[in-house]
N, C-alpha and C positions, 0 to 999 in steps of 0.2 A: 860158509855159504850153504843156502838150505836149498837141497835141488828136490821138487816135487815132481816125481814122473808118474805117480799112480795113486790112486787114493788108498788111504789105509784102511782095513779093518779097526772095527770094536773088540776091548779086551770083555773078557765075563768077569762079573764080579766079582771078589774073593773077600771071604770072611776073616784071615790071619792079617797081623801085619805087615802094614808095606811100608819096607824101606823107603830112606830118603832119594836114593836114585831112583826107586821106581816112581817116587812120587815126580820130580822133576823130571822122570820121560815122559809120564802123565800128562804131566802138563805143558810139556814141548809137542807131544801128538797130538792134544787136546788143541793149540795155536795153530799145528800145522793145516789140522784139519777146516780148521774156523777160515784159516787163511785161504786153501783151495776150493772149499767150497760159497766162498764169498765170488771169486774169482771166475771158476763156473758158472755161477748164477748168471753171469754175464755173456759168453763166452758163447756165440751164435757161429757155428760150423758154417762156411759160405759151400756151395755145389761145387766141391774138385774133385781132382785125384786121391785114389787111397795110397796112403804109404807116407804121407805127407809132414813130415816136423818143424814144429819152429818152435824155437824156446826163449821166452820174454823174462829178462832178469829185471829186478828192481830194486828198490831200499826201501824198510818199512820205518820210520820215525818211532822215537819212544814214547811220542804220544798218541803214536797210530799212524800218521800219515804217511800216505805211498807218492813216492817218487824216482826221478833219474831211472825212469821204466825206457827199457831199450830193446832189441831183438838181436841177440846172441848170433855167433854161427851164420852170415849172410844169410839167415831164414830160411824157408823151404824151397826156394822158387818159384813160388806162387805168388803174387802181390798180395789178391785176394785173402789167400789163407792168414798173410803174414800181418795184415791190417785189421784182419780178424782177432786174430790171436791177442794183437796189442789194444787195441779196443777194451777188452775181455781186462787186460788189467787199468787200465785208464779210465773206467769205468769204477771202477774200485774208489779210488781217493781215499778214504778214511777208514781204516779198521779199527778195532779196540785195538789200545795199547798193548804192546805181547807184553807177558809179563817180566817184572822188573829181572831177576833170576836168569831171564833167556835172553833179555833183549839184544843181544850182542849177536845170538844166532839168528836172530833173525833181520839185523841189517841189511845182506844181500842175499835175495830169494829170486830162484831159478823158476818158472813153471814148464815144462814141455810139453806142447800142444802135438797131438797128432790124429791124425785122417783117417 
């Protein structure tokens, strides 16, 4: 299962060649990033408390589609935050297909929200 708790940095380019693992982390950070910042995009902070977590797990289809989206961990306590949060992936429905290579990791994906 893929748990995304922060967004990744960009590698710099490199002129040698790259391995087949590094090609296939490439393009596992490359999906992850697609994935969290699609989810983002969505993802409206309501006015709470700071400190606040909720982590919304899901399944992404190998033709992309998101579903069985649920909220991990009784959520944060907050309703607000926690409707927020799931919103944030429900809002999502359709990514590109991960790729063929990964698709297995990326069946169930974790996201942790926090305040």
């Amino acid at each position: 299962m893929l748990v995304a708790a922060a967004l990744l940095g960009g590698c710099a380019a490199r002129r040698h060649h790259v391995s087949v693992p590094e090609l296939v982390a490439n393009e596992f950070y490359a999906y992850q990033r697609l994935v969290i910042d699609e989810v983002m995009s969505h993802w409206r902070q309501p006015p709470v408390a700071h400190g606040l977590t909720a982590t919304v797990q899901f399944h992404i289809a190998a033709d992309g589609m998101v579903g069985d989206i649920e909220l991990l961990r009784n959520g944060s306590g907050s309703p607000g935050f926690d409707a927020a949060a799931l919103r944030a992936v429900q809002r999502v429905r359709q990514l590109p297909a991960p790729p063929s290579n990964l698709a297995d990791r990326f069946e169930k994906v974790a996201i942790e929200f926090r305040s």
